[in-house]
Wavefront OBJ file of the C-alpha trace (Angstrom):
o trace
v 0.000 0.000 0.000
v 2.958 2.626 0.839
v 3.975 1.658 -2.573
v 1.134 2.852 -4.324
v 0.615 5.873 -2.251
v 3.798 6.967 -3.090
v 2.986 6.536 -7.065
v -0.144 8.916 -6.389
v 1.538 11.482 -4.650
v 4.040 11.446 -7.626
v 1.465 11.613 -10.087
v -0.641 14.388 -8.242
v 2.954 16.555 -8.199
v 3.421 16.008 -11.867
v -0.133 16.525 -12.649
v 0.535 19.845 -11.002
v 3.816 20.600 -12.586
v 2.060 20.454 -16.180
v -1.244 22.279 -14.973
v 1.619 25.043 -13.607
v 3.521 24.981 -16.989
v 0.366 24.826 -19.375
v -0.525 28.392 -17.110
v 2.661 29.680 -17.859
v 2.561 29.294 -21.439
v -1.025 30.491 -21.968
v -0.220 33.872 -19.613
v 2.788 34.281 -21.760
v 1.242 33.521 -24.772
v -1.688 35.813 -24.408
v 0.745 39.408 -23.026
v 3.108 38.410 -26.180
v 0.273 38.560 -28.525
v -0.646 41.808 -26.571
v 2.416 43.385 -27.128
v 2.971 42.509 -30.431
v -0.372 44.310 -31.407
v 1.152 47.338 -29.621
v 4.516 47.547 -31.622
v 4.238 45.210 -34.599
v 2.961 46.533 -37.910
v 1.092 43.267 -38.919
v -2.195 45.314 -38.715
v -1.081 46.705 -41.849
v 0.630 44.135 -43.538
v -2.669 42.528 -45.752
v -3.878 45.944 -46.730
v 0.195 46.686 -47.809
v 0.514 43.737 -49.395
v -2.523 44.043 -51.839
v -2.402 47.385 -52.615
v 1.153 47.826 -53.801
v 1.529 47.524 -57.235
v -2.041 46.894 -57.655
v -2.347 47.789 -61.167
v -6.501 48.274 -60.977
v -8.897 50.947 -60.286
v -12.442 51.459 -58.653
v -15.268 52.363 -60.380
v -17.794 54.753 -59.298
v -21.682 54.656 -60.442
v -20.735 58.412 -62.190
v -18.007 56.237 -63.999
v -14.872 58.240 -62.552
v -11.823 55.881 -61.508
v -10.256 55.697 -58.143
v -7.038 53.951 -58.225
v -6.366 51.157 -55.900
v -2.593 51.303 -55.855
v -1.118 52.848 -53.009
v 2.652 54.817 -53.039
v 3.586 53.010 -49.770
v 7.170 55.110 -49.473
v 4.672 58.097 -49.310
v 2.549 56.591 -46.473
v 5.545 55.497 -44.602
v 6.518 59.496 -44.513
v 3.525 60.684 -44.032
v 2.507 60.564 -39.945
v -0.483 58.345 -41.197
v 1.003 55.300 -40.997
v 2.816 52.850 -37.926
v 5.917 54.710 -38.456
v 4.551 57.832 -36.268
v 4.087 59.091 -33.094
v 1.448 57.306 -32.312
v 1.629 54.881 -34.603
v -1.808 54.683 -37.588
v -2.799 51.795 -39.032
v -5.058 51.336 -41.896
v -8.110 50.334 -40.168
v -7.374 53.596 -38.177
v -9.196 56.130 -41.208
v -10.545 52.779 -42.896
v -13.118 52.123 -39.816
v -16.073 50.060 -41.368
v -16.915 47.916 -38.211
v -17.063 45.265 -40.892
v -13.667 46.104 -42.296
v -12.793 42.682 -43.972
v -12.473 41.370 -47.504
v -13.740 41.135 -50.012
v -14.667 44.957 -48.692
v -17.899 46.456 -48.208
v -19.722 48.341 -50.960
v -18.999 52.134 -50.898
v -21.763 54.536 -50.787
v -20.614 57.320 -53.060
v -21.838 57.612 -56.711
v -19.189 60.443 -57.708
v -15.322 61.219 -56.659
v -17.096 63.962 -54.873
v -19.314 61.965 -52.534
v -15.991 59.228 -52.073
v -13.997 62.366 -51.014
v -16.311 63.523 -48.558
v -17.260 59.811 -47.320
v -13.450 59.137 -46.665
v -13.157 62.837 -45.037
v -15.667 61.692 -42.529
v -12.976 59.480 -40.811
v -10.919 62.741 -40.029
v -13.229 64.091 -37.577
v -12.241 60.922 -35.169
v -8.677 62.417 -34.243
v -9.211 66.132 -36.148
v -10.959 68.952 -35.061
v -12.997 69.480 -38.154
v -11.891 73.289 -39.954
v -11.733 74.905 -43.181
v -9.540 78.193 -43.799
v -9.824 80.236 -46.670
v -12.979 78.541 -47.395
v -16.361 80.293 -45.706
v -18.754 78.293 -45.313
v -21.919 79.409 -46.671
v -24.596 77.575 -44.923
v -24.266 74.450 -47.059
v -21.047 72.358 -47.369
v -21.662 71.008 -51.131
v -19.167 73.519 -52.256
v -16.514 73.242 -49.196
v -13.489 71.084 -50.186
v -13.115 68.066 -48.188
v -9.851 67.046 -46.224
v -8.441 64.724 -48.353
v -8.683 67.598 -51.401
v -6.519 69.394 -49.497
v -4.418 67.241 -47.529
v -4.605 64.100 -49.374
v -5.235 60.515 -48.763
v -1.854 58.412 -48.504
v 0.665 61.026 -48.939
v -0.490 63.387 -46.243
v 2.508 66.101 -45.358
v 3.425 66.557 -41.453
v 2.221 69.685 -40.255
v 5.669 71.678 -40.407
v 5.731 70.583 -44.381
v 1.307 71.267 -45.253
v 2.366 75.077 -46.446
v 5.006 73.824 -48.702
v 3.350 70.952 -50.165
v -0.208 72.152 -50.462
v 0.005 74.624 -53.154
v -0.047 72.016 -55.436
v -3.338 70.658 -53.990
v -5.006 74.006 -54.391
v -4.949 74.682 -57.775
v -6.293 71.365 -58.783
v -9.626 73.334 -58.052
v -8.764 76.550 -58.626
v -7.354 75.586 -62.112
v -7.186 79.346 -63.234
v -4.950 80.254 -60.353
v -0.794 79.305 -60.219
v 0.785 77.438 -58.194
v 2.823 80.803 -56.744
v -0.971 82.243 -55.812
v -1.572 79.539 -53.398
v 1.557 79.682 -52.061
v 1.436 83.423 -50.972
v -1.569 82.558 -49.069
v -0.787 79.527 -46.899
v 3.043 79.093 -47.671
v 5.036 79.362 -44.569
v 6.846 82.919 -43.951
v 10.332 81.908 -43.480
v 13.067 82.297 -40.995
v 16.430 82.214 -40.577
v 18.231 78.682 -39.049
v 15.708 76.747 -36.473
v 14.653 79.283 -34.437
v 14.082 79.041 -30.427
v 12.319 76.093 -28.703
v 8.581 75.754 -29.065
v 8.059 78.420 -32.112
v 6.110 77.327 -35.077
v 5.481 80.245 -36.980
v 2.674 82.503 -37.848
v 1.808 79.945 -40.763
v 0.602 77.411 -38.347
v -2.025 79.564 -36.894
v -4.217 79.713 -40.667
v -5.705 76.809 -39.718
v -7.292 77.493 -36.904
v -7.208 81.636 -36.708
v -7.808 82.067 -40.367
v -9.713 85.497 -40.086
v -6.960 86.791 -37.246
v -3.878 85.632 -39.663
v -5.230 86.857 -43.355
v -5.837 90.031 -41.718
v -3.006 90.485 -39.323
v -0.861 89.558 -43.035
v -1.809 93.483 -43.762
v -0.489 95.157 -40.591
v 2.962 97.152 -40.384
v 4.303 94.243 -38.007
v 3.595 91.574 -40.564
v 5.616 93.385 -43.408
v 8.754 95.134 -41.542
v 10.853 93.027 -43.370
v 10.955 91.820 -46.853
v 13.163 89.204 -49.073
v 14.180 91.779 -51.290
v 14.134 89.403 -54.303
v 11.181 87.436 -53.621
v 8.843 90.903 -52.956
v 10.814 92.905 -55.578
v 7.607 95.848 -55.122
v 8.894 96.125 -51.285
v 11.894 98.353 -52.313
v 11.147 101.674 -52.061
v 14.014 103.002 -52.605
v 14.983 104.268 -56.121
v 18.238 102.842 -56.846
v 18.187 103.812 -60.327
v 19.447 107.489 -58.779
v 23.221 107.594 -58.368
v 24.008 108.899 -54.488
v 27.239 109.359 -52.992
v 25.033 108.603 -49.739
v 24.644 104.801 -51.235
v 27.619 103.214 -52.148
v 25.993 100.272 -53.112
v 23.546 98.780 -55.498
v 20.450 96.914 -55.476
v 22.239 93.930 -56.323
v 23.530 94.134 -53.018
v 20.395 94.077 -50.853
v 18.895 90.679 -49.398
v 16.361 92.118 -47.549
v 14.338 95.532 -46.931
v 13.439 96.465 -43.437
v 10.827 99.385 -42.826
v 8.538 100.667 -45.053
v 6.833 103.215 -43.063
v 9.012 106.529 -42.346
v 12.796 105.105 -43.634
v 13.818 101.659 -45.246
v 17.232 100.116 -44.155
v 19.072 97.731 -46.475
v 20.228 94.093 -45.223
v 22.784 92.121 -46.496
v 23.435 88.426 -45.282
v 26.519 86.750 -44.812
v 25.951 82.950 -46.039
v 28.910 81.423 -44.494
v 29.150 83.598 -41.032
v 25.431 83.150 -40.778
v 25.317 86.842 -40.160
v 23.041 90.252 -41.149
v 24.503 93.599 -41.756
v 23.001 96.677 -42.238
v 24.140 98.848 -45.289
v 25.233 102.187 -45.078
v 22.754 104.130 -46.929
v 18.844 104.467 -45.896
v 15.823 105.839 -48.222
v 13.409 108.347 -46.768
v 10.319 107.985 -47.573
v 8.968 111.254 -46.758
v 11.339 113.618 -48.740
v 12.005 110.458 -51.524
v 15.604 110.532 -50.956
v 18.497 108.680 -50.176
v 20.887 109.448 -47.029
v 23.740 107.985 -45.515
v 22.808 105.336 -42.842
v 25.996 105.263 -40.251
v 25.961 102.409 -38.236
v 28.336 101.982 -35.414
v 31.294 99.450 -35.191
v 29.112 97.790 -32.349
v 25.980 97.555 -34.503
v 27.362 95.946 -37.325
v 25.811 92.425 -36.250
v 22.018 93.053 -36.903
v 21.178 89.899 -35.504
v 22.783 90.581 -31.929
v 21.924 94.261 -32.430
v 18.997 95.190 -33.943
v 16.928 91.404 -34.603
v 14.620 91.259 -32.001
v 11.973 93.790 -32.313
v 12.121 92.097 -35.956
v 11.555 89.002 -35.745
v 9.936 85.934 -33.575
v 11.167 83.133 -32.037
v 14.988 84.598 -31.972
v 17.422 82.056 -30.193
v 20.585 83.984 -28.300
v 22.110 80.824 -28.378
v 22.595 79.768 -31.872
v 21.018 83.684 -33.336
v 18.673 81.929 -35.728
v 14.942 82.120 -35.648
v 11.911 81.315 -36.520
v 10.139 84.008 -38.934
v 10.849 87.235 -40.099
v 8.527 89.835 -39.033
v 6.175 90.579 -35.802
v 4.326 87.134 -35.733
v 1.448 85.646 -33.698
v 4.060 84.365 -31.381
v 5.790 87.396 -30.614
v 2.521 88.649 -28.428
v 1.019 85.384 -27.585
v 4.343 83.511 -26.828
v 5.671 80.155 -28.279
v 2.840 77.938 -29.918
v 4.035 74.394 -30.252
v 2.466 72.880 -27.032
v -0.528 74.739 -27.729
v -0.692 73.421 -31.574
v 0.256 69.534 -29.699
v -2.739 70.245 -27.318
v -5.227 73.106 -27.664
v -7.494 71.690 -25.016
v -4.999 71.766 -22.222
v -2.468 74.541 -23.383
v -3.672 78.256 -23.749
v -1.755 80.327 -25.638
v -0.940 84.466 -23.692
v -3.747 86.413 -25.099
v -4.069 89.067 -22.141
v -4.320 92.486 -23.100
v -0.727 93.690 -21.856
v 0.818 97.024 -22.637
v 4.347 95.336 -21.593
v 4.255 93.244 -24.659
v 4.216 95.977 -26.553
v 6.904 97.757 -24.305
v 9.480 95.159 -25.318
v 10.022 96.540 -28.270
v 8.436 99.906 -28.063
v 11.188 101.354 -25.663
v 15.019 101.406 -25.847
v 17.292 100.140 -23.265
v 19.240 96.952 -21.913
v 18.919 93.643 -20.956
v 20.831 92.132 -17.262
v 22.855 90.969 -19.973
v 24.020 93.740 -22.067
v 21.855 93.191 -25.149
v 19.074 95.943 -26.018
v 16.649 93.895 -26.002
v 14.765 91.970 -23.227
v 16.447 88.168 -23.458
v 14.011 85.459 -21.780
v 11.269 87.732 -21.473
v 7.858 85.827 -22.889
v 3.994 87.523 -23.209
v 2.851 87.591 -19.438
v 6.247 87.792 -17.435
v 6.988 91.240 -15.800
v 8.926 93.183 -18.384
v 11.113 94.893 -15.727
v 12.836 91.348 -14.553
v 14.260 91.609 -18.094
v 14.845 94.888 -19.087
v 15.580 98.292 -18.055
v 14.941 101.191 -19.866
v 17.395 103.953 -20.733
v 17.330 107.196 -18.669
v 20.684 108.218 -20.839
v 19.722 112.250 -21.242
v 20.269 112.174 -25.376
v 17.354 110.170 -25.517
v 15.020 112.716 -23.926
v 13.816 116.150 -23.298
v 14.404 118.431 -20.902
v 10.656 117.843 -19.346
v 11.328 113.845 -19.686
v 9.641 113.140 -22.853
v 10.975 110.792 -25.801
v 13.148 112.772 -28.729
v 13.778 109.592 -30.344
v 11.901 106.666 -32.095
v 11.094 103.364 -30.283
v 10.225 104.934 -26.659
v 6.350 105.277 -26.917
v 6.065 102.608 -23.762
v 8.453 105.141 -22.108
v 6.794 108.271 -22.821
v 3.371 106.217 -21.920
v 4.981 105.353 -18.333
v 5.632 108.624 -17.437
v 1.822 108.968 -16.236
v -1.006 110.691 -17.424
v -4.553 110.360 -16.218
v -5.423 107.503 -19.339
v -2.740 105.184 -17.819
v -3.931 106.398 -14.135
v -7.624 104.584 -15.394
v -6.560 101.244 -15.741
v -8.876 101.084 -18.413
v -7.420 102.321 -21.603
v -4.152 100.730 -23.076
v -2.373 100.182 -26.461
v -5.298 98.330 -27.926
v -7.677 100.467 -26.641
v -6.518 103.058 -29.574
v -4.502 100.733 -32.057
v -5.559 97.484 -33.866
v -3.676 94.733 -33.856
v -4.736 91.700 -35.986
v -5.697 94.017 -38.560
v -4.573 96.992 -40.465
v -6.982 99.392 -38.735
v -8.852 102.541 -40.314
v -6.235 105.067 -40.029
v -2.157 105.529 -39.844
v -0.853 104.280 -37.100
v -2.988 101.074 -37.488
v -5.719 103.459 -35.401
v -9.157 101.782 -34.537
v -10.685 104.688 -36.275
v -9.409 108.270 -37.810
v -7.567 109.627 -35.262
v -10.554 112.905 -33.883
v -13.400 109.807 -33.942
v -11.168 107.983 -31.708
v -10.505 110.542 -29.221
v -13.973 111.677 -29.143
v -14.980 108.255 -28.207
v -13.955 108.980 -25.009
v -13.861 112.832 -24.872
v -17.022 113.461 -26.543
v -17.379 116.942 -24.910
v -14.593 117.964 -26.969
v -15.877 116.911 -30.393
v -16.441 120.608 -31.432
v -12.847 121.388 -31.396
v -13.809 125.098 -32.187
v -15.244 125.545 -28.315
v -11.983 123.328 -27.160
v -9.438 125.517 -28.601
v -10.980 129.209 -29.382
v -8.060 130.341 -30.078
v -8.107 128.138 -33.394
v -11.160 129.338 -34.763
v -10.177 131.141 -37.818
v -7.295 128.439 -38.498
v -9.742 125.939 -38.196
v -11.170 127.267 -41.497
v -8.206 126.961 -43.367
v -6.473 123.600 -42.027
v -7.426 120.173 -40.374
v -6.784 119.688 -36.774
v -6.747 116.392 -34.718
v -6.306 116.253 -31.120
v -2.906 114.804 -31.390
v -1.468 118.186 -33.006
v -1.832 119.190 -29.077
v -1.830 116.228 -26.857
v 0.503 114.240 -28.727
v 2.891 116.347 -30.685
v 5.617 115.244 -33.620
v 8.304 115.358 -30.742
v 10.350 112.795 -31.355
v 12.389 111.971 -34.818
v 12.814 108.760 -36.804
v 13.989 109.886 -40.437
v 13.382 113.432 -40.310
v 13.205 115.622 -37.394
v 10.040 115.540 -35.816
v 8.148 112.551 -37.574
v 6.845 111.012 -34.410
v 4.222 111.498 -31.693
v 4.568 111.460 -28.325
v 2.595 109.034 -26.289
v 2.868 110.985 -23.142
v -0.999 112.438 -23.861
v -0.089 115.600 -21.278
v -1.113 119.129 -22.789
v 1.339 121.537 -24.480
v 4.133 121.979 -21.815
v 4.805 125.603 -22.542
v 6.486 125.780 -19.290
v 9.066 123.744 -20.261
v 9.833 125.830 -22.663
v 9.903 128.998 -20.530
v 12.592 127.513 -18.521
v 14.978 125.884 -21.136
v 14.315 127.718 -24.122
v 12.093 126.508 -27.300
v 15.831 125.435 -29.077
v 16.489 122.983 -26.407
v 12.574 122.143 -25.076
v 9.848 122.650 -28.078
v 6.715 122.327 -27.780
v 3.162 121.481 -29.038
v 2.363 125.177 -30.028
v 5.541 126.228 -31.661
v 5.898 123.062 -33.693
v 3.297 124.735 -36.053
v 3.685 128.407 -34.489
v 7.382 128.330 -35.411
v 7.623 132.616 -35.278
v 5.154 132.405 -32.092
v 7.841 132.434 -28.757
v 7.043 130.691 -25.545
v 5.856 133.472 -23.387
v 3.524 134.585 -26.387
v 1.509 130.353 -26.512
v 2.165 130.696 -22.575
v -0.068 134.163 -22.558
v -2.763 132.854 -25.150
v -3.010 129.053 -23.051
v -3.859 131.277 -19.834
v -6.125 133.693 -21.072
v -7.853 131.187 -22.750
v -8.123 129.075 -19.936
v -9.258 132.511 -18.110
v -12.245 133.506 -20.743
v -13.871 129.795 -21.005
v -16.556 128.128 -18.876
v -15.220 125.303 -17.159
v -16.881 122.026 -18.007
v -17.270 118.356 -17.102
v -13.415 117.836 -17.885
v -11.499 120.599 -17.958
v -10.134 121.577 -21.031
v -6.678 119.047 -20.519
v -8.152 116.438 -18.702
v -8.827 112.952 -18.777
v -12.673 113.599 -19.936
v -15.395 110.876 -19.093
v -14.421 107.592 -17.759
v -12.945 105.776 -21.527
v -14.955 102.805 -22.325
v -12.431 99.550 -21.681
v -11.123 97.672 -25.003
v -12.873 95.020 -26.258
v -11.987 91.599 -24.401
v -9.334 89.042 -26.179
v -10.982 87.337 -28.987
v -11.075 83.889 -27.535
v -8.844 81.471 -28.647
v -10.969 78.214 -30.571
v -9.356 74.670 -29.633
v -7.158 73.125 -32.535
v -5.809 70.891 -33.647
v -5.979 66.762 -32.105
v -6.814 66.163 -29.119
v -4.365 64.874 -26.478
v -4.254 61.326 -26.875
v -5.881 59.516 -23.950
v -4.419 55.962 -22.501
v -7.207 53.447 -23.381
v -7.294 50.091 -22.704
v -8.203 47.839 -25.473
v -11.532 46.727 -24.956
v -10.972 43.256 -25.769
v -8.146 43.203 -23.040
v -10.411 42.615 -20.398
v -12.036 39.636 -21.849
v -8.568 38.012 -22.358
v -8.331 38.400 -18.458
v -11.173 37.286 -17.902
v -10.724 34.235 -19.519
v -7.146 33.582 -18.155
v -9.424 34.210 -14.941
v -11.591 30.964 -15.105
v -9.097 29.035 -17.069
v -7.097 29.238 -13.877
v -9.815 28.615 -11.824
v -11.709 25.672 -14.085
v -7.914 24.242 -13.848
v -7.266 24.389 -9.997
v -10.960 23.139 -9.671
v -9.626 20.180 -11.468
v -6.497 19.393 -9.441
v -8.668 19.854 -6.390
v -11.432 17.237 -7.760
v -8.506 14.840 -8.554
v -6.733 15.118 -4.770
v -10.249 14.299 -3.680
v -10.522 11.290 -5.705
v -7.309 9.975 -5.046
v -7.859 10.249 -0.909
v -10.875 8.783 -1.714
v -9.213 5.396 -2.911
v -7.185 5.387 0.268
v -7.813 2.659 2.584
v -9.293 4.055 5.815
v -7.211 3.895 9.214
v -7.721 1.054 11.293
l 1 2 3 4 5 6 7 8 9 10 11 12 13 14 15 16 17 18 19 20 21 22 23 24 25 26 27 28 29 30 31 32 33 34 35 36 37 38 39 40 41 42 43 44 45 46 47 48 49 50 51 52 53 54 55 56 57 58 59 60 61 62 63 64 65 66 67 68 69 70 71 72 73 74 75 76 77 78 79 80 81 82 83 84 85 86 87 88 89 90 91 92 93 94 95 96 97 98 99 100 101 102 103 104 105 106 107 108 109 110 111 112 113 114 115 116 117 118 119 120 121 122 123 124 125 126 127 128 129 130 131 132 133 134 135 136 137 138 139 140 141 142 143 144 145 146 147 148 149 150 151 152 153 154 155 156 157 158 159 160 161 162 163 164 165 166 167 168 169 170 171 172 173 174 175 176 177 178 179 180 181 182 183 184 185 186 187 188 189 190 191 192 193 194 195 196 197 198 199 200 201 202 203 204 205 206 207 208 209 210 211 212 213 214 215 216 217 218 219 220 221 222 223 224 225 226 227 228 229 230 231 232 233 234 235 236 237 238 239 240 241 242 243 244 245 246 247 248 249 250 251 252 253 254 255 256 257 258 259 260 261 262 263 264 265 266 267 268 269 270 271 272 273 274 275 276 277 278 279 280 281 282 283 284 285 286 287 288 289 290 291 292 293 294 295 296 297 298 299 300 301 302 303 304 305 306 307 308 309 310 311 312 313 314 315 316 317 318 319 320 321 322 323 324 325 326 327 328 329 330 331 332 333 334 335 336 337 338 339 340 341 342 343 344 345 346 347 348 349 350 351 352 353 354 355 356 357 358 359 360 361 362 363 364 365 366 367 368 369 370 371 372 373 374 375 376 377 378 379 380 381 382 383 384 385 386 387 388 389 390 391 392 393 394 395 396 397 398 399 400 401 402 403 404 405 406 407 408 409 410 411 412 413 414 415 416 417 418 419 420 421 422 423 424 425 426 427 428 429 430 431 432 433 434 435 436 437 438 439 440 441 442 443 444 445 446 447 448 449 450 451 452 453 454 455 456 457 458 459 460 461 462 463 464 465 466 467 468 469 470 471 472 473 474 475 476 477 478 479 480 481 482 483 484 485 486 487 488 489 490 491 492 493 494 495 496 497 498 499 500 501 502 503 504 505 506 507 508 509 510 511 512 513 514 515 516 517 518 519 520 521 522 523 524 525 526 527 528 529 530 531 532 533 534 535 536 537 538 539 540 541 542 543 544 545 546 547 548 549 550 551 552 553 554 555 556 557 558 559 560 561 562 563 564 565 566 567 568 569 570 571 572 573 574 575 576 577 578 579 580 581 582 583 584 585 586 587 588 589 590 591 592 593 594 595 596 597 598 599 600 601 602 603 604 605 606 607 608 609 610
């Protein structure tokens, strides 16, 4: 009997053993199979292996052809396919529930109808837009995605403004290829750029009304390839000018186009910009010599900044010429990667504006604020100039590029809280006046000021001149003070009222102001005399004739910024995953039930103690 016990314990420990190993090999089997759904391609290998070099085409009801070959080189590059991050599979855009072969019958009739059906499949990971195309009320007449992105050859989204030219004049067949490509094409740069910029170009598809009309503002155009836009040259080179000793041959790029235009020249193998010595005035139509300073020679570590976006200290490359959407809302690649979750800076903020709009230098020596992004406190970065050439006597700008100074000097707008840079100038769009103004310069003030809309009761003393010549407000509250290419050519943003005094006490040579700018025979104490009795002779009313007037309405809130782009990708669990569990579940269970059933059987047959 101790014989044959011993042969049934043996037998129950190898009847476990195998139980154990035939566990092992079905867990393994079933998180191999798992994990080679994750990372192995064979999803796509059927649908690869029939449609390559698959010389045959389908045929619509309307009789047009589709062909069934597929370029597979150009769906490995494209981020459609298992290559990418994430990886895309076929049955990711083909998602019939049904999705086996021979295939399921398409509903479409025409290549329109197919183009749209297939389109459908976009919406899954795609938040659904269409720049440059409004929409009417009825899609019929919208292009779908794959007419403008394609099917199998789709471009990643640094590459759609080069590629998609092409794709546009397939339906607008009367338009070239060099049309398209002014619209959408990306506005290029110099080198990579910082970390995180994208470029304006990336913001079309999304922002389409914001970018085609912020491509007309003065910050869009500052600079210009000089070959490319041969119409942005204003200067007349055919003139010879001992003041330009250089030709047109010579430029690479134009910068300004509003007061003077400066000349760039690029060094190809230093990687560098310099400025060349000669500038055109646009005012008088005339050339002039430009001197530039030994230390100013390097545009890009000079000069660059308030010129371009996404400028990298490090390597002085970046990412677009011109005042981009990036320069005032901040780098736009995580927002691009995830709309939902990332906002972009789109706070009304005068500093923005001041980071460019008022000279000085950075901690680290360069005039211009390095590190500072949209929403940071300017003043960690920067610090303004209080070097006495670049102001007057009474502490207001006398040269370009200091309106956020003069604007910080305090005046009873500022003291508000409510009225800012926006408040008067427009800044996705051209605006309706010079300057980029909201409105013509008097309709703007008298927004606010509307008691001094009948300028003849605000400034008697103008009452026969006002006959003979146009006033604004600014010819008084923000006087030509400063100079860009001629003297005087710029307003002050101080907004404080003629400052005769100042004159009084230094002298109109050394302090001008607001009244002998136009009076230029009139003397101080003479505008001083007529300011007083004016001031003497008039009715006070709500406002007094300098002040703030009635409470300005605030700007307009930030345009909110739609969500674009994917969506972040979420985790998921497959759902079949927890079936395989499952299973593995009660196979272990039906198995140990088993082993149990066959100890029980096997004490059974034991003899019982005596």
């Amino acid at each position: 009997m101790g014989y044959a016990k011993m042969i049934q314990r043996k037998t129950a420990v190898i009847i476990v053993k195998i139980l154990a190993i035939i566990l092992l090999v079905i867990g393994v089997g079933l998180f191999s199979f798992e994990e080679s759904q994750a990372q192995s391609p064979l999803p796509d290998l059927p649908c690869r292996r029939c449609h390559t070099d698959l010389n045959e085409d389908l045929i619509l009801p309307s009789g047009q052809a589709i062909s069934l070959e597929i370029s597979i080189p150009a769906l490995n590059r494209s981020p459609h396919s298992y290559l990418g991050e994430p990886p895309v599979y076929c049955t990711g855009c083909h998602t019939n529930k049904d999705y086996s072969y021979p295939h399921p019958i398409i509903p479409a009739e025409t290549h329109r109808e197919y183009t749209q059906w297939v389109s459908q499949s976009c919406d899954n990971c795609h938040y659904p837009h269409s720049p440059l195309h409004p929409v009417d009320g009825s899609r019929a007449m919208m292009p779908s995605c794959v007419d403008c992105h394609g099917g199998h050859d789709i471009a990643p989204a640094e590459q759609i403004g080069l590629v998609m030219p092409a794709n546009c004049v397939r339906c607008h067949t009367d338009r070239p290829v060099e049309w398209a490509a002014s619209l959408i094409g990306p506005r290029p740069g110099f080198g990579e750029g910082a970390e995180g910029y994208i470029g304006s170009d990336r913001c079309l598809g999304c922002h389409e009304d914001l970018y085609s009309h912020w491509r007309e503002t003065l910050h869009a155009n500052t600079i210009h390839d000089a070959r490319l836009a041969p119409n942005a040259v204003l200067g007349d080179f055919s003139r010879e000018h001992p003041a330009r000793p250089f030709e047109l041959d010579a430029v690479d790029y134009t910068l300004g186009q509003r007061w003077k235009q400066l000349y760039l020249a690029v060094d190809e193998e230093r990687g560098a910009f310099s400025i060349l010595p000669a500038k055109w005035i646009i005012a008088t139509g005339e050339w002039d010599s430009y001197a530039v300073e030994a230390e100013q020679t390097e545009w890009l570590q000079e000069c660059s900044s308030c010129h371009v976006t996404g400028l990298d200290i490090e390597t002085w490359t970046f990412e677009e010429f011109g005042i981009g959407c990036e320069r005032c809302h901040g780098p736009g690649q995580a927002h691009a990667a995830n709309p939902e979750q990332v906002e972009m800076f789109s706070a009304v903020d005068d500093q923005v504006c001041g980071s460019c709009h008022g000279q000085g230098h950075s901690p680290d020596g360069h005039p211009f604020p390095t590190g500072y992004q949209p929403g940071d406190r300017l003043s960690d970065y920067f610090r303004f100039t209080e070097d006495e050439a670049f102001f007057w006597p009474n502490g207001s700008a006398k040269v370009n590029a200091m309106q956020y100074v003069d604007w910080r000097r305090g005046n009873a707008m500022q003291a508000s809280q409510q009225v800012n840079c926006v408040t008067c100038h427009a800044v996705h769009d051209a605006g309706k006046a010079q300057g980029q103004l909201r409105e013509p310069l008097n309709t703007l003030c008298v927004n606010c000021h509307g008691d001094k809309q009948a300028l003849v009761l605000h400034t008697p003393f103008h009452r026969i001149a006002s006959e003979r010549f146009d006033f604004t407000c600014a010819d008084c509250h923000m006087p030509k003070m400063a100079t860009s290419a001629v003297a005087f050519d710029i307003r002050s943003h101080t907004f404080h009222h003629p400052d005769v005094a100042a004159s009084l006490s230094y002298g109109l040579e050394a302090m001008p102001n607001a009244c002998s700018l136009c009076h230029t025979n009139m003397s101080a104490e003479r505008a001083s005399d007529t300011l007083a009795y004016v001031a003497a002779v008039t009715t006070p009313i709500p406002a007094a004739i300098f002040g703030p007037g009635p409470t300005p309405t605030p700007p307009p809130p930030p345009t909110p910024i739609p969500a674009v782009g994917q969506p972040p990708m979420q985790s998921q669990v497959p759902a079949d995953t927890w079936a395989r569990y499952a299973f593995l579940a009660v196979l272990a269970l039906s198995l140990l039930g088993i082993l149990y059933a066959f100890i029980r059987i096997m004490r059974s047959r034991e003899p019982a103690n005596v």
